[in-house]
C-alpha positions as CSV (number, residue, x, y, z in Angstrom):
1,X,-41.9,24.5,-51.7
2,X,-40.9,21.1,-50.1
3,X,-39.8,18.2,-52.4
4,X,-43.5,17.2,-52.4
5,X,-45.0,20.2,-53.5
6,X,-46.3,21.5,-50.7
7,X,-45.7,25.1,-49.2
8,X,-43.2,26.0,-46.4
9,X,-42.4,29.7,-47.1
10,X,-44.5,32.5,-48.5
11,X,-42.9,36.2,-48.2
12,X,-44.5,39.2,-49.4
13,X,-41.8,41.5,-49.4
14,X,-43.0,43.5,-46.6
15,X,-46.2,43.4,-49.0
16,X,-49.1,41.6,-47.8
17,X,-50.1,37.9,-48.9
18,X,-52.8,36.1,-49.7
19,X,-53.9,34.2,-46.5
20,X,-56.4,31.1,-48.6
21,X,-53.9,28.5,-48.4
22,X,-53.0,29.1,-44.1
23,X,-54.4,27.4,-41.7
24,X,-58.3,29.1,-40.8
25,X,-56.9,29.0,-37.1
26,X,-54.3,31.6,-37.8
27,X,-56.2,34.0,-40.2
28,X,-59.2,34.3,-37.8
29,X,-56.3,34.9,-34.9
30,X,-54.4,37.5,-36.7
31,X,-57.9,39.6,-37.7
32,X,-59.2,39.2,-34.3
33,X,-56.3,40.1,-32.1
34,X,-54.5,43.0,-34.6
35,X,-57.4,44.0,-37.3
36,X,-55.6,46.6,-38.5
37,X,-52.7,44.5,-39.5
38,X,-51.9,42.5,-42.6
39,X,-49.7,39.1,-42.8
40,X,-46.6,39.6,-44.7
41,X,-44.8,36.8,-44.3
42,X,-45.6,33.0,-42.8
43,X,-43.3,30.2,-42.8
44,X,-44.5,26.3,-42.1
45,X,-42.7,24.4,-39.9
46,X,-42.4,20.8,-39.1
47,X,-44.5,21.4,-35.8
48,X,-45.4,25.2,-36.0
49,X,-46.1,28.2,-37.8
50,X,-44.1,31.3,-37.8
51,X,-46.0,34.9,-38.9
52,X,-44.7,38.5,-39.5
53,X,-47.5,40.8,-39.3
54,X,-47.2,44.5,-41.5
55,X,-46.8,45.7,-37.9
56,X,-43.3,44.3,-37.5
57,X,-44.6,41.5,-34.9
58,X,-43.6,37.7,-35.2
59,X,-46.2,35.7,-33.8
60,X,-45.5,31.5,-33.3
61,X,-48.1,29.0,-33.6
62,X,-48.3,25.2,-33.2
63,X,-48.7,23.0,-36.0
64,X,-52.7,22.9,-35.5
65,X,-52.7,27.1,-35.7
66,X,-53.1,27.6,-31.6
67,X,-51.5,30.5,-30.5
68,X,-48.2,29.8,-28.5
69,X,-46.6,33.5,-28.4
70,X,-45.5,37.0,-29.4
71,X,-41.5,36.8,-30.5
72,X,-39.6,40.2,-29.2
């Protein structure tokens, strides 16, 4: 957590997390494009998103939860 409380970092361990406090944008992204993955991981930004999936893939989004791409 910041200095104000709010959320930058939640990791799971390689365990999935609870997705109600992400952005809806991301969530309905991640089910759509890889439903048989979980999030493990997501870190907030100051302008982006970043999210492991149980798959092993880091996907980047902007700070409004738009898709920018797949990290290698």
């Amino acid at each position: 957590f910041d200095g104000s409380g709010n959320w930058t970092e939640v990791d799971g361990k390689r365990n999935t997390i609870p997705t109600g406090f992400a952005p809806d944008k991301i969530v309905a992204y991640v089910k759509k494009s890889f439903p048989q993955t979980s999030i493990i991981k997501i870190e907030k930004n100051k302008y982006s998103y970043e999210v492991e999936l149980s798959n092993g893939l880091d996907i980047d989004f902007d700070g409004k939860g738009n898709f920018v791409k797949i990290d290698d």
